[in-house]
DSSP file (Angstrom, degrees, kcal/mol; ACC not computed):
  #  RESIDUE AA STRUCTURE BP1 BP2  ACC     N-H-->O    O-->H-N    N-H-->O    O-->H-N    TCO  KAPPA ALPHA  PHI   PSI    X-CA   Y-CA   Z-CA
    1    1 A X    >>        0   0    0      0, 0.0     4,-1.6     0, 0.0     3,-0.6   0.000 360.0 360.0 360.0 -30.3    0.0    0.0    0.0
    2    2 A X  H >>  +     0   0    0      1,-0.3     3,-1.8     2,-0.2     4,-0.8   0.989 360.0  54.2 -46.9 -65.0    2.9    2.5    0.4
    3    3 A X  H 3> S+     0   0    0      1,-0.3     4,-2.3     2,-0.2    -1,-0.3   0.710 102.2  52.5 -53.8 -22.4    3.8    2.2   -3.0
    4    4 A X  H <> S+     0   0    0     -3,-0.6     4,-1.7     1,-0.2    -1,-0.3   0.869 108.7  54.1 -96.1 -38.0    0.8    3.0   -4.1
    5    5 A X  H XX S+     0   0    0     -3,-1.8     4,-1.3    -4,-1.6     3,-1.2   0.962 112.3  44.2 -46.5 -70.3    1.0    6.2   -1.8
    6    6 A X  H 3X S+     0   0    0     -4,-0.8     4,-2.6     1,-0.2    -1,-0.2   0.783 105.4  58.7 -74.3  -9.1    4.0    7.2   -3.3
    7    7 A X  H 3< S+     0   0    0     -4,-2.3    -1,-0.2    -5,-0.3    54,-0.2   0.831 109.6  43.8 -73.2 -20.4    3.2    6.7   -6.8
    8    8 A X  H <X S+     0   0    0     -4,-1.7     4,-2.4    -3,-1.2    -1,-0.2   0.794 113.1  53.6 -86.5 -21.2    0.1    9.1   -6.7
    9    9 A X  H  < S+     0   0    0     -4,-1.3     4,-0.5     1,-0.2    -2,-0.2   0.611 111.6  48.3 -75.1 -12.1    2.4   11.7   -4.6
   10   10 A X  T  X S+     0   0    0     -4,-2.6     4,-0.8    -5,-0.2    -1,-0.2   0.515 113.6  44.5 -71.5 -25.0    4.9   11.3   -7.6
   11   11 A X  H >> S+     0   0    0      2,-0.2     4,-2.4    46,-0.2     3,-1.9   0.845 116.9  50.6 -91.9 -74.1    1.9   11.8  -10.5
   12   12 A X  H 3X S+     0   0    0     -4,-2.4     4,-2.2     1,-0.3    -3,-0.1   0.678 107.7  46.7 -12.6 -65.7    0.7   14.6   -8.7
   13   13 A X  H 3> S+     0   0    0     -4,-0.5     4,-2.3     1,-0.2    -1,-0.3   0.812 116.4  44.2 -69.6 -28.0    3.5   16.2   -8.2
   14   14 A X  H << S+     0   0    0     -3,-1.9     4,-0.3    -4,-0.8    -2,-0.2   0.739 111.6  49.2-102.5   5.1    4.5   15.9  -11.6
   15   15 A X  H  < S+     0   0    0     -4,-2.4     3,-0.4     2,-0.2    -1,-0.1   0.836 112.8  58.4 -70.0 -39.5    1.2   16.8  -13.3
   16   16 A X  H  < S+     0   0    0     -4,-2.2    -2,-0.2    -5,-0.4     3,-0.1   0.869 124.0  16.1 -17.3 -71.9    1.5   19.6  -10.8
   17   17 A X  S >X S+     0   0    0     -4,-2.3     4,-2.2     1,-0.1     3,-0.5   0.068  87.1 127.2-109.6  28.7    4.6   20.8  -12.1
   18   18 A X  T 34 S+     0   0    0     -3,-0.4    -1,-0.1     1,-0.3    33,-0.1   0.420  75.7  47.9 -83.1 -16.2    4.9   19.1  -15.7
   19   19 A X  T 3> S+     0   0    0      2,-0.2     4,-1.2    -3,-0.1    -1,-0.3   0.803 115.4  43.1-107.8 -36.1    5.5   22.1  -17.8
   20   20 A X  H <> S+     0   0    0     -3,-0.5     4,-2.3     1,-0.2     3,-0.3   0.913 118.2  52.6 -78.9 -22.8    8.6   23.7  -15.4
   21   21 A X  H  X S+     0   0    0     -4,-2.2     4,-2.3     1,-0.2    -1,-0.2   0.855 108.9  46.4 -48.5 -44.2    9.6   19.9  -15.4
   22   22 A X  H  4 S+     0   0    0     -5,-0.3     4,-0.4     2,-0.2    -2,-0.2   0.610 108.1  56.3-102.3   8.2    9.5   19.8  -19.3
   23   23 A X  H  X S+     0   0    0     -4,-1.2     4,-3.1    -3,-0.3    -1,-0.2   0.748 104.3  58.6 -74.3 -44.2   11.6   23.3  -19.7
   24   24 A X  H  X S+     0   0    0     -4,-2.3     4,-1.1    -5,-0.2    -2,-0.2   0.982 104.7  43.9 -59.3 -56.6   14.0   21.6  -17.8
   25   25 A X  H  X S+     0   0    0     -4,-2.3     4,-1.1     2,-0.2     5,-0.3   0.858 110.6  52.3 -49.9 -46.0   14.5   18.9  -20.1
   26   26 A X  H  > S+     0   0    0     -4,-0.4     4,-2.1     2,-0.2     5,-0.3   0.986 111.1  50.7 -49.4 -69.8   14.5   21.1  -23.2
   27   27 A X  H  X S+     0   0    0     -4,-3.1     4,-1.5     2,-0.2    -2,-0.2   0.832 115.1  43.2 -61.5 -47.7   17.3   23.1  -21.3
   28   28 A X  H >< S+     0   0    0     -4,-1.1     3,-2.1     1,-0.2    -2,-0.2   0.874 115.1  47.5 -41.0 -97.1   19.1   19.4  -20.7
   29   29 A X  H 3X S+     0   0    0     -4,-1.1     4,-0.5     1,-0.3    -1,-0.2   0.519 115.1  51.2 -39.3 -41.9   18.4   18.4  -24.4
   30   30 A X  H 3X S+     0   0    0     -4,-2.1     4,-0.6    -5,-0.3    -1,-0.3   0.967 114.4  42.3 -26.5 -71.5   19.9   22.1  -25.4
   31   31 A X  H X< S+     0   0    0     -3,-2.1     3,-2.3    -4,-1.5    -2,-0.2   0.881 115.8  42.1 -68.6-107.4   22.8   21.6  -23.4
   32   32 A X  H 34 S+     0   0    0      1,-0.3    -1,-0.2     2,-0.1    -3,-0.1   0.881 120.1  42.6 -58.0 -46.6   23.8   18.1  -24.2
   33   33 A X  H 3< S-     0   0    0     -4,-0.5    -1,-0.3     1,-0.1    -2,-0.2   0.331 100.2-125.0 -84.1  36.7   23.1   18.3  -28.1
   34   34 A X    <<  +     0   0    0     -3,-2.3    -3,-0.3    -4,-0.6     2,-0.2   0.673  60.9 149.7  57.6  51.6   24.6   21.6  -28.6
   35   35 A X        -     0   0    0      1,-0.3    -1,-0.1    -6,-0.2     3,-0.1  -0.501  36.5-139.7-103.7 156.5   21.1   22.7  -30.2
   36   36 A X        +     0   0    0      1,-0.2     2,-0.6    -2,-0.2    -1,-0.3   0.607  61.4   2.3-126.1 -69.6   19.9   25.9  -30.0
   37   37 A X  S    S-     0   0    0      1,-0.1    -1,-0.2    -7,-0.0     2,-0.1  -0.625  70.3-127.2-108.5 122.2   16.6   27.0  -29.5
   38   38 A X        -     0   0    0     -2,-0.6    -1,-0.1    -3,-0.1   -11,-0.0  -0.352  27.0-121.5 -67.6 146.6   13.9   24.4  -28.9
   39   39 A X     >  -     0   0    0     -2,-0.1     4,-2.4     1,-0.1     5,-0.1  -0.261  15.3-117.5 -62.1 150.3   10.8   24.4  -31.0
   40   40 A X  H  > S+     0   0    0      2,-0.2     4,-0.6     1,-0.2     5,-0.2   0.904 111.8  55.6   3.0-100.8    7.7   24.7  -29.9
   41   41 A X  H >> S+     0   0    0      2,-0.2     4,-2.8     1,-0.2     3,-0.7   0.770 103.4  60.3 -14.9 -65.5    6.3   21.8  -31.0
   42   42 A X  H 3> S+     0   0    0      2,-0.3     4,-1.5     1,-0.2     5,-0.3   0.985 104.7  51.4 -23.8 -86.8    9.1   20.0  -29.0
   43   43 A X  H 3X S+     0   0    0     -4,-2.4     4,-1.0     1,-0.3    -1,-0.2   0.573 109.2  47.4 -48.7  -9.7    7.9   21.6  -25.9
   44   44 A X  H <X S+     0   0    0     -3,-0.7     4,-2.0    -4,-0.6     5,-0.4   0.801 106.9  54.1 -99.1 -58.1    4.4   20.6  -26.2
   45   45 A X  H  X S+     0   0    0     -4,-2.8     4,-3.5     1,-0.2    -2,-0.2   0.920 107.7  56.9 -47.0 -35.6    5.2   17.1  -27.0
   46   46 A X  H  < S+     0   0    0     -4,-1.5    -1,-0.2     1,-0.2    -2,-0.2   0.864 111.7  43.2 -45.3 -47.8    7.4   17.3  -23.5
   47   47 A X  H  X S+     0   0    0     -4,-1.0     4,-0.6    -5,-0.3    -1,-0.2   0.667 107.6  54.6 -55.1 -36.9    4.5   18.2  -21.8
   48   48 A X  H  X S+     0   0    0     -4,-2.0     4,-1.6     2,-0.2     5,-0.3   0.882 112.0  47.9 -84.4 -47.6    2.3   16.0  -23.3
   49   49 A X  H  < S+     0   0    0     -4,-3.5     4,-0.3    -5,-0.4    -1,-0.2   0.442 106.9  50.6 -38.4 -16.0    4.6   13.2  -22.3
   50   50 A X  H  > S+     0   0    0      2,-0.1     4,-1.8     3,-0.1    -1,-0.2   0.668 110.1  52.7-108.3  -9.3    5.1   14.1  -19.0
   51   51 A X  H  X S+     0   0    0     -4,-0.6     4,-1.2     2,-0.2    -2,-0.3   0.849 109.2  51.2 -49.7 -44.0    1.1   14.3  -18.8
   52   52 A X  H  X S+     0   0    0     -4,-1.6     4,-1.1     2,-0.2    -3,-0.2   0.858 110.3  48.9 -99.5 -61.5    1.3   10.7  -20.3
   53   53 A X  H >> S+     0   0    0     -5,-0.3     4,-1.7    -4,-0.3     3,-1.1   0.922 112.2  50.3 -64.0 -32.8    4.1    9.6  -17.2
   54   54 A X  H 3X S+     0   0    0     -4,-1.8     4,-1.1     1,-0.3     5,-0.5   0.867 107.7  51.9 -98.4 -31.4    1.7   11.1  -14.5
   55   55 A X  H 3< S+     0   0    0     -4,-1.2     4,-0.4     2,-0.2    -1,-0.3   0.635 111.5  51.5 -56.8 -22.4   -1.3    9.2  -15.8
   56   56 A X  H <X S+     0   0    0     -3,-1.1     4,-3.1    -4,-1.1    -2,-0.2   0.906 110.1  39.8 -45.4 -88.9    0.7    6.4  -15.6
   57   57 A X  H  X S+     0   0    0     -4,-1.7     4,-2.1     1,-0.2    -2,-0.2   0.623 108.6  62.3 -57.9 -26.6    1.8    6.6  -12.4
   58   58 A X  H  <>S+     0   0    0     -4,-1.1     5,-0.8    -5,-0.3     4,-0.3   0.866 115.9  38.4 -84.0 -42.9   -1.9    7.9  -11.1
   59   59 A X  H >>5S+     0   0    0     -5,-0.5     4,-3.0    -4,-0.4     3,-0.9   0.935 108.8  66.2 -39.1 -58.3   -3.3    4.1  -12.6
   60   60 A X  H 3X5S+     0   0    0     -4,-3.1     4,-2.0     1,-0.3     5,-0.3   0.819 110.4  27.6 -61.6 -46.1   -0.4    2.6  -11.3
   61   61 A X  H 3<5S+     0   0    0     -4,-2.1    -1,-0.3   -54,-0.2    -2,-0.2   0.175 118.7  59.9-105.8  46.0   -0.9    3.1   -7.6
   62   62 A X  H <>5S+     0   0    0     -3,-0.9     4,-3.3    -4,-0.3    -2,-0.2   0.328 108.7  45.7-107.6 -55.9   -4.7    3.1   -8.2
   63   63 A X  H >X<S+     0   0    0     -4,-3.0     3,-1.9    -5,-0.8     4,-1.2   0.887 119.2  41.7 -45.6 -90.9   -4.2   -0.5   -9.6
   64   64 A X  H 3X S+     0   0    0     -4,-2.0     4,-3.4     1,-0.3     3,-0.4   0.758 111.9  50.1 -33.6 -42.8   -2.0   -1.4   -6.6
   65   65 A X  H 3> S+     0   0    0     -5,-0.3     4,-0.9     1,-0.2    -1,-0.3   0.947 110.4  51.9 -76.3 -28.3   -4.0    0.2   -3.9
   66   66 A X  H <X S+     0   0    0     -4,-3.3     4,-0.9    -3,-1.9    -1,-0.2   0.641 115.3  45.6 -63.2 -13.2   -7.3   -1.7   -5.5
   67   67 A X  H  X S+     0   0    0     -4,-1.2     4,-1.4    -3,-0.4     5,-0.3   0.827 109.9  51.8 -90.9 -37.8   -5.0   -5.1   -5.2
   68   68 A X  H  < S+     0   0    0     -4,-3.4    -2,-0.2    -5,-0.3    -3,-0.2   0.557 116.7  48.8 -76.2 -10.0   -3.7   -4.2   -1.5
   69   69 A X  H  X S+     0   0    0     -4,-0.9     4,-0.6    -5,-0.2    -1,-0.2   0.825 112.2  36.4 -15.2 -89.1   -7.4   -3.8   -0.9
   70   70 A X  H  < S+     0   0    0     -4,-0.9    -2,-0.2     1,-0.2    -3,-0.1   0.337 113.9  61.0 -80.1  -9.4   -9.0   -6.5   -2.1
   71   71 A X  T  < S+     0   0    0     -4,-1.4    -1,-0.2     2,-0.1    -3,-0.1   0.558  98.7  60.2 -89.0 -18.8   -6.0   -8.5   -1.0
   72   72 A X  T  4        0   0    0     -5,-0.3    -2,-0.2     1,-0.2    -1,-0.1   0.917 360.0 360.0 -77.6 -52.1   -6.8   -7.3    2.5
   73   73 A X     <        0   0    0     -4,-0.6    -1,-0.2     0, 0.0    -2,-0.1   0.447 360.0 360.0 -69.9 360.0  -10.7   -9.1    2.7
């Protein structure tokens, strides 16, 4: 049941913060490939992707906590 706790205080928080999360990575992706200014496009796809991980993650310990439940009765 823990995990399942931290896996929704991990989607939260990064659905929360998902857009200053995916500026950081465009600055990363800058920075290592010597690129210079990311597109647009790029940055929406970041977003949408980290939208993607948090949904993920919100199932994940939805899943878990319905098994750690049901495991319980």
């Amino acid at each position: 049941m823990g995990e399942a706790i931290v896996f929704a205080v991990m989607g939260t928080v990064w659905l929360i913060f998902r857009k200053g999360i995916a500026r950081q990575q465009a600055q990363i992706i800058t920075v290592l490939f010597g690129r210079g200014e990311v597109p647009e496009g790029r940055m929406k796809g970041l977003e949408q992707l980290g939208m993607a991980f948090s949904i993920l993650l919100l199932a994940a310990a939805a899943a878990i906590g319905v098994v750690a439940l049901a495991s319980r009765a």
